[in-house]
C-alpha positions as CSV (number, residue, x, y, z in Angstrom):
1,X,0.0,0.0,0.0
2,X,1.4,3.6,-1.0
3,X,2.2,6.3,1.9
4,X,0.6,10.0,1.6
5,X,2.4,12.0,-0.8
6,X,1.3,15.4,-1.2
7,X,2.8,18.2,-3.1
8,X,1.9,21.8,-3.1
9,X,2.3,23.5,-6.3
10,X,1.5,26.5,-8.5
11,X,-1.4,25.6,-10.9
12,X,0.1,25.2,-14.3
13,X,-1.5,26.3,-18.0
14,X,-2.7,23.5,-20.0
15,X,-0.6,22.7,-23.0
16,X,-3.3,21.9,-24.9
17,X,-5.8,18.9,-25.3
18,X,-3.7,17.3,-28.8
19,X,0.0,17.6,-28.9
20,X,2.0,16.5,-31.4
21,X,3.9,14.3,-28.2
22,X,0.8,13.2,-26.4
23,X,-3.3,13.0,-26.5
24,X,-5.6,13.7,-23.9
25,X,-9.1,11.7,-23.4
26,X,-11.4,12.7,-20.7
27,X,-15.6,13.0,-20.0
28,X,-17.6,15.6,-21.5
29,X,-18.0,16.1,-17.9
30,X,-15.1,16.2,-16.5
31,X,-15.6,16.9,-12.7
32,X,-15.0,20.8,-11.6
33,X,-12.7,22.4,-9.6
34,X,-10.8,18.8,-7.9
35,X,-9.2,20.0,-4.7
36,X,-6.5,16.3,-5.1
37,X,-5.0,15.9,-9.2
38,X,-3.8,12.6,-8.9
39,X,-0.5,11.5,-11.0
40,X,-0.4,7.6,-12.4
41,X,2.6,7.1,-14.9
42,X,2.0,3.9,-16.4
43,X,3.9,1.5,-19.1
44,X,2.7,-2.6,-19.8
45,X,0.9,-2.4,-16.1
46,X,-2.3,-4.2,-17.0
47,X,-1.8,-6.9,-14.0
48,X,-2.1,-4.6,-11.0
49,X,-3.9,-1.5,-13.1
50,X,-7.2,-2.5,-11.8
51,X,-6.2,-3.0,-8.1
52,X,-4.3,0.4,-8.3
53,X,-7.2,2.2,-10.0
54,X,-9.9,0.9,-7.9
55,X,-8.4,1.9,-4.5
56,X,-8.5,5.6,-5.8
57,X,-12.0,5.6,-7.2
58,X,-13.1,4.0,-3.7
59,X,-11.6,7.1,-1.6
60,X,-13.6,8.4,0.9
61,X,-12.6,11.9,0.1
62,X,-14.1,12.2,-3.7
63,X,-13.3,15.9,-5.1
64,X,-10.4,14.3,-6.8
65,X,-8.8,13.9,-10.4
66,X,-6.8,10.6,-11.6
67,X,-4.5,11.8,-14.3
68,X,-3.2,8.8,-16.5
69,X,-0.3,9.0,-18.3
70,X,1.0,5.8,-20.1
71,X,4.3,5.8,-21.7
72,X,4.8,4.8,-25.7
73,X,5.6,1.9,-26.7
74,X,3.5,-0.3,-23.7
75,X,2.0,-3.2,-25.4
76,X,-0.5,-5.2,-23.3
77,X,-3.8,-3.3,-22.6
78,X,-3.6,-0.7,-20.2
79,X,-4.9,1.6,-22.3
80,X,-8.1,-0.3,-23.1
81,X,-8.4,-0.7,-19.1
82,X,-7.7,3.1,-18.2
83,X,-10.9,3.7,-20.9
84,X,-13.2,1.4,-19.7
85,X,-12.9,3.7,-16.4
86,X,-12.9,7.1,-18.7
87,X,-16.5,5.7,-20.0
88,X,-18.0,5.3,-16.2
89,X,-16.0,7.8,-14.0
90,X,-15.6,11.9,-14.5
91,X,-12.4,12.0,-12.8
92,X,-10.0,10.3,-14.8
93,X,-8.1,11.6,-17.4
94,X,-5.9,9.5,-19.5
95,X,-2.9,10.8,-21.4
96,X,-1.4,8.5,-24.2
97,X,2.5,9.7,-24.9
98,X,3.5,9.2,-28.5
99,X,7.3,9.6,-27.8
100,X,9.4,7.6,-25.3
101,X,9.0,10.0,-22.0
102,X,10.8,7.9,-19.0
103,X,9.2,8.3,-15.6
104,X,10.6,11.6,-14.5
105,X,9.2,13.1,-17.4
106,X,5.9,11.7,-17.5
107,X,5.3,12.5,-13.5
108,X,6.4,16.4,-14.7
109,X,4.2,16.2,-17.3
110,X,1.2,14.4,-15.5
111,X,1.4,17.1,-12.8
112,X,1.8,20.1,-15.6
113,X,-1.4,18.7,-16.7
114,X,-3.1,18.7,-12.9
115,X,-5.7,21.1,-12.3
116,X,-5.7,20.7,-8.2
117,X,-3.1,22.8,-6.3
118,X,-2.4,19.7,-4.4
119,X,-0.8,16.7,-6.5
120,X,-0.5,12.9,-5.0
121,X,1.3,10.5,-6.9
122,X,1.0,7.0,-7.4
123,X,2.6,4.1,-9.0
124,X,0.4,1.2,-11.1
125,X,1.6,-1.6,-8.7
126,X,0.8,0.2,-5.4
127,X,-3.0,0.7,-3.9
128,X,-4.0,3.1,-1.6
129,X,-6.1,2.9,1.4
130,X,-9.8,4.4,1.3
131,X,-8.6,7.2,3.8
132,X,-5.8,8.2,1.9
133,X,-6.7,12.0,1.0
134,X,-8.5,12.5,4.5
């Protein structure tokens, strides 16, 4: 299970919803004003994606955001898993990369891309408990 990691940060402008490096997908009604942007790098993490996933959705707390970013390159189907969520749940934002990012960079990008001033970050084989943004 993943420890609290909160980050205060300056909000940051959008780059835009199509770059020629990554696309965005998200609900037509994406939920307002998320006091928690969530960070998820992920790269061929389809085994423990679900587990990961789940434990955020199931939060207590629920003005939140789940921001998505999977790395080029990933084969299996965490993409197809990340938008079977995108179809049911307003929060979750998934960013596809179309270059080879590494980690670092796709957590700096993930968080450029937060709209909350406070960013957790989480990795696709970790879970968090229900409490976790109380």
């Amino acid at each position: 299970m993943s420890g609290v990691l909160f980050i205060n940060l300056k909000k940051l402008s959008h780059v835009g919803m199509i770059d020629e490096e990554y696309s965005i997908e998200q609900s037509d009604s994406l939920i307002e004003d998320p006091v928690i942007s969530v960070v998820l790098p992920t790269c061929n993490s389809e085994l423990l994606l679900q587990r990961c996933i789940d434990s955020i959705i199931s939060q207590t707390f629920t003005k939140w955001e789940l921001v998505v970013v999977n790395e080029y390159g990933c084969i299996d189907k965490t993409e197809e898993i990340v938008k079977k969520y995108l179809r049911t749940d307003n929060r979750i934002v998934f960013v596809q990369l179309r270059k080879k990012y590494g980690l670092a960079r796709s957590l700096n990008l993930g968080i450029q891309l937060s709209r909350a001033d406070i960013v957790a970050r989480i990795d696709s084989d970790d879970y968090s408990n229900c409490r976790r943004f109380e």
